[in-house]
LOTORKOL-814622 format. One record per atom (N, C-alpha, C): residue in one letter; atom name; x, y, z. Coordinates in Angstrom, 2 decimals, always signed. Layout:
// LOTORKOL-814622
   res   atom      east     north        up
     A     CA         X         Y         Z
...
***
This chain:
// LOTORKOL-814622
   res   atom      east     north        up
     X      N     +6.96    -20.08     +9.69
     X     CA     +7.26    -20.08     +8.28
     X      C     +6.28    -20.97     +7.52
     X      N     +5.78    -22.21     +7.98
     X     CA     +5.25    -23.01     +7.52
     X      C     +3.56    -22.17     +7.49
     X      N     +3.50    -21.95     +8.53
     X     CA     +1.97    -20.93     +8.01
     X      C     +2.28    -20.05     +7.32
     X      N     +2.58    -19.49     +7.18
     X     CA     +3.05    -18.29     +5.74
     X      C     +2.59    -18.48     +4.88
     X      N     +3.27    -20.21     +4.69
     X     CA     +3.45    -20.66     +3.24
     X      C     +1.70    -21.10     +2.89
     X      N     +1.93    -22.47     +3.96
     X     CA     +0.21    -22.58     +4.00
     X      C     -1.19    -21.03     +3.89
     X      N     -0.76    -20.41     +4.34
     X     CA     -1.38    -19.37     +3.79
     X      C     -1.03    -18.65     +2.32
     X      N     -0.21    -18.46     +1.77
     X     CA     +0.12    -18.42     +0.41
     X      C     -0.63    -19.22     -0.38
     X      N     -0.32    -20.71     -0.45
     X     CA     -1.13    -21.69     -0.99
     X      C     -2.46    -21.15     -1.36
     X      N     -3.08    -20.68     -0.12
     X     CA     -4.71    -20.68     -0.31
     X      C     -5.44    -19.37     -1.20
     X      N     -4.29    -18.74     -0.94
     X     CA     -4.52    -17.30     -1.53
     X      C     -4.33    -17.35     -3.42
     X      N     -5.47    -16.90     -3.91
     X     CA     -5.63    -16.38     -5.31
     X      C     -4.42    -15.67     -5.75
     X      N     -4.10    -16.28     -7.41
     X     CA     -2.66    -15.76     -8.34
     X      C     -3.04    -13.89     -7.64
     X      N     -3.75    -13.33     -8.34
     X     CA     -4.38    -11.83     -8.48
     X      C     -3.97    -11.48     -6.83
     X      N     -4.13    -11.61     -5.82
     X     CA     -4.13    -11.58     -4.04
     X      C     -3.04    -11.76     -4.00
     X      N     -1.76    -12.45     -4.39
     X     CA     -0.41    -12.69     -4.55
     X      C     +0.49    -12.19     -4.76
     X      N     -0.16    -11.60     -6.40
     X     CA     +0.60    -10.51     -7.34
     X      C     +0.26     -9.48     -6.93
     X      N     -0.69     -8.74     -5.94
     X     CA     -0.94     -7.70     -5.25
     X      C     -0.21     -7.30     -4.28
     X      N     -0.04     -8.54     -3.68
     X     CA     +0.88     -8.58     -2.32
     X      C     +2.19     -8.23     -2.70
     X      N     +2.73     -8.94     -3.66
     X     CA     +4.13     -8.68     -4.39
     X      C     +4.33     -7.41     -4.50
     X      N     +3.53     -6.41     -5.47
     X     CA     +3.51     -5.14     -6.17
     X      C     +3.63     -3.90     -4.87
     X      N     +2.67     -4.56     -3.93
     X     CA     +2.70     -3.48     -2.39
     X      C     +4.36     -3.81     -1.92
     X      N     +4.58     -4.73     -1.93
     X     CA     +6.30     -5.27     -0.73
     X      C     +6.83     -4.87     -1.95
     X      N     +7.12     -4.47     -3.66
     X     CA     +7.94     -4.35     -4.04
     X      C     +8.62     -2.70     -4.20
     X      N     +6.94     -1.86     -3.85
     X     CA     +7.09     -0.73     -4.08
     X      C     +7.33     +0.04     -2.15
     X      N     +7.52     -0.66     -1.27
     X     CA     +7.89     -0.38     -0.36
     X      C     +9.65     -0.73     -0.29
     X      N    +10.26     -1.78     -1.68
     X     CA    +11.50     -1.72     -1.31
     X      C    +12.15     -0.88     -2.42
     X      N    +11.52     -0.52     -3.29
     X     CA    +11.75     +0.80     -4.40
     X      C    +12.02     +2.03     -3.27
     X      N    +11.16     +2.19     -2.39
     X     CA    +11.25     +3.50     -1.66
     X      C    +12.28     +3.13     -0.27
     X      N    +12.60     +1.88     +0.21
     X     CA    +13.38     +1.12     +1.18
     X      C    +14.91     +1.38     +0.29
     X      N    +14.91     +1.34     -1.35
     X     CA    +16.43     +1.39     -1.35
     X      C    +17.14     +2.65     -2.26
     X      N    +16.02     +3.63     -2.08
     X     CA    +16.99     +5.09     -1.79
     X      C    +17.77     +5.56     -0.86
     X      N    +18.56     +6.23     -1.08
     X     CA    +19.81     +6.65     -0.54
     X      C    +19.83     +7.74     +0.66
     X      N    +18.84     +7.61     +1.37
     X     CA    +18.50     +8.66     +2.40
     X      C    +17.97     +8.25     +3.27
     X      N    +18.66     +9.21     +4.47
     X     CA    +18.38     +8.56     +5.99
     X      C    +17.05     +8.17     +5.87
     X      N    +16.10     +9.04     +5.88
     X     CA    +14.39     +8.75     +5.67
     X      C    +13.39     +8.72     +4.56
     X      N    +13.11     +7.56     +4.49
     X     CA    +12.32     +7.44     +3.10
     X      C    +10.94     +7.83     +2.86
     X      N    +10.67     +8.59     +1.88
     X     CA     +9.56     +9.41     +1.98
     X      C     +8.78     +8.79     +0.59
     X      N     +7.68     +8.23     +0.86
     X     CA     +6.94     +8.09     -0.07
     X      C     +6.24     +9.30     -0.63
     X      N     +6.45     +9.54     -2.15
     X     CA     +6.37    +10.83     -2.92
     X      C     +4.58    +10.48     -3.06
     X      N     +4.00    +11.11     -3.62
     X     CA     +2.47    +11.65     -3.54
     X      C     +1.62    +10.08     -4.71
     X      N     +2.52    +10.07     -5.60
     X     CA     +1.99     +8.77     -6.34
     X      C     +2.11     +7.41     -6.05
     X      N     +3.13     +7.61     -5.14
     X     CA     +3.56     +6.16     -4.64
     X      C     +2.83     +5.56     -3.19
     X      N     +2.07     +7.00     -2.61
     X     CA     +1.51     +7.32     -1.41
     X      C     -0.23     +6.38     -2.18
     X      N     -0.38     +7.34     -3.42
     X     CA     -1.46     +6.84     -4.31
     X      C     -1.85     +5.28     -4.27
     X      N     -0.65     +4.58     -4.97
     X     CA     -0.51     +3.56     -5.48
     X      C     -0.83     +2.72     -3.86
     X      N     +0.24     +2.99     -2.68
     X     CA     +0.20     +1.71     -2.18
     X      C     -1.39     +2.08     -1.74
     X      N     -2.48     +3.29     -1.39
     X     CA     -3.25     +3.19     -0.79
     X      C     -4.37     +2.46     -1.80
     X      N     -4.11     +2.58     -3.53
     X     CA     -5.10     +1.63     -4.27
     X      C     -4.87     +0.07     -3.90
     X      N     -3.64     -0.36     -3.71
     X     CA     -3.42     -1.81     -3.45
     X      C     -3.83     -2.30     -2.19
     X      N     -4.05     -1.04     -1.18
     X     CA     -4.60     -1.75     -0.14
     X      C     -6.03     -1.49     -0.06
     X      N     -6.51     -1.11     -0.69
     X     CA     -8.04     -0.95     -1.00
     X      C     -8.39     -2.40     -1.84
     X      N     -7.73     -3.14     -2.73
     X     CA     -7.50     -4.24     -3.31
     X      C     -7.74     -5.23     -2.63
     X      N     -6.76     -4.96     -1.82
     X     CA     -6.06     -6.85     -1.05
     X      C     -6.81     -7.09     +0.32
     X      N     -7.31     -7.78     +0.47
     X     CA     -7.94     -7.83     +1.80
     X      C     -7.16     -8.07     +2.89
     X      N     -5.71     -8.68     +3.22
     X     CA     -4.73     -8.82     +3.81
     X      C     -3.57     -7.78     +3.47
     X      N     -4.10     -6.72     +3.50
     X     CA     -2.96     -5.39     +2.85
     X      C     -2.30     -5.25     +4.74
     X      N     -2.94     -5.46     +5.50
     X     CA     -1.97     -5.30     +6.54
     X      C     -0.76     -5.99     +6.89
     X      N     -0.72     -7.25     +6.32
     X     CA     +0.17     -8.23     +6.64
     X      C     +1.66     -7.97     +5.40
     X      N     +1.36     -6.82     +4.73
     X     CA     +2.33     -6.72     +3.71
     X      C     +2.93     -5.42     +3.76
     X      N     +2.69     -4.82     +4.51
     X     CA     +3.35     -3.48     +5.29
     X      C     +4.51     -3.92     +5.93
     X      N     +5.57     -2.80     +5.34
     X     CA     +6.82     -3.47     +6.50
     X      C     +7.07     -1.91     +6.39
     X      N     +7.30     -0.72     +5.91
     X     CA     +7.83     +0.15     +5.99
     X      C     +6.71     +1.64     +6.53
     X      N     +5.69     +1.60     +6.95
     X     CA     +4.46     +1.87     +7.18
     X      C     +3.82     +1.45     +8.01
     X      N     +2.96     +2.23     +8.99
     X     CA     +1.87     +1.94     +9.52
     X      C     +0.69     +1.53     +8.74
     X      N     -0.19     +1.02     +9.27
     X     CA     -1.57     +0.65     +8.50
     X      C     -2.60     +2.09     +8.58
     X      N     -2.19     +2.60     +9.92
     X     CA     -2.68     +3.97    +10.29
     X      C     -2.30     +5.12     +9.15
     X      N     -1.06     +5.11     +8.92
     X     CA     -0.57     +5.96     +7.80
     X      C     -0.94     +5.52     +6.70
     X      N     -1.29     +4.23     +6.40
     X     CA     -1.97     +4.12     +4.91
     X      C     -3.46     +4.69     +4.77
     X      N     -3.95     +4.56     +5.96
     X     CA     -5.69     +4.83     +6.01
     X      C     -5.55     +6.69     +6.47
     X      N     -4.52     +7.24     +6.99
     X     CA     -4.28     +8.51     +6.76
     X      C     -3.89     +9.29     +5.28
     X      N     -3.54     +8.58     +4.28
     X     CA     -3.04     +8.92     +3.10
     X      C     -4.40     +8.74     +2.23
     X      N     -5.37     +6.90     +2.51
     X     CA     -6.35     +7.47     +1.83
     X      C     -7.65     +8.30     +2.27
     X      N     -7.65     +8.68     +3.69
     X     CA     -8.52     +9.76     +3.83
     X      C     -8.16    +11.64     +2.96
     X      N     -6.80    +11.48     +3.24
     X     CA     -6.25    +13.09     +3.13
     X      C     -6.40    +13.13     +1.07
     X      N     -6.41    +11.61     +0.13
     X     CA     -6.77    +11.42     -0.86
     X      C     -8.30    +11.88     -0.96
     X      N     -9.08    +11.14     -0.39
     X     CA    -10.58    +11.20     -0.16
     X      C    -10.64    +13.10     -0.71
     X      N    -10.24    +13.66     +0.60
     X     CA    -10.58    +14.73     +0.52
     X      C    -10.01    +15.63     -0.03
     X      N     -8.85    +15.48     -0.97
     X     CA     -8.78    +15.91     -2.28
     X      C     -9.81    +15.94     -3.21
     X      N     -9.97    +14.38     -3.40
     X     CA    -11.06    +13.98     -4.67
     X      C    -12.29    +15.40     -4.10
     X      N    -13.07    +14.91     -3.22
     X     CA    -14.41    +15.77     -2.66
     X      C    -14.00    +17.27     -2.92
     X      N    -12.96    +18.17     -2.15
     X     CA    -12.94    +19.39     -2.56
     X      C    -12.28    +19.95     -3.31
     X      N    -11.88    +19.02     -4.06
     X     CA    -10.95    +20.04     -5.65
     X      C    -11.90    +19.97     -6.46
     X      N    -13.04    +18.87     -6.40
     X     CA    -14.36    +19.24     -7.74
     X      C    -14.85    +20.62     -7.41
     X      N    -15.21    +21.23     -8.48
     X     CA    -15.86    +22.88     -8.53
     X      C    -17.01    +22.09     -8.02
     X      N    -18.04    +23.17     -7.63
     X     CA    -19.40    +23.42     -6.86
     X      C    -20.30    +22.97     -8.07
     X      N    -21.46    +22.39     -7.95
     X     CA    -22.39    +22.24     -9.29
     X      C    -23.78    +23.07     -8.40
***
């Protein structure tokens, strides 16, 4: 516990409030009412921008793999690349 904290300390307001926003939107989707919680397509969005953000985005996963986040922003990736028309 005491490293936690000591690590908190060292970490930037912005790195904090990032960390917060990822653990808060994993308990938005943690306290719906269904056996299995499914992160919907924007929320899939969101946590994969915050972990593109935070350089410690692994340590703030509790409902998720890190694998499934880096699966959400590849399968993003390749949206972006093949929904642009051809030039």
């Amino acid at each position: 516990m005491l490293d936690g904290f000591l690590a908190d300390v060292m970490r930037s307001r912005q790195e904090l409030l990032m960390g917060n926003a990822l653990l808060r939107q994993q308990l938005i989707v943690a306290s719906r009412k269904v056996k299995r919680q499914i992160f919907e397509a924007r929320e899939r969005g969101f946590v994969v921008l915050l972990a593109s953000l935070l350089p410690r985005w692994r340590n703030a996963l509790m409902l998720v793999k890190p694998d499934t986040v880096l699966r959400w922003h590849r399968q993003g990736f390749r949206l972006f690349c093949y929904a642009r028309p051809n030039r």
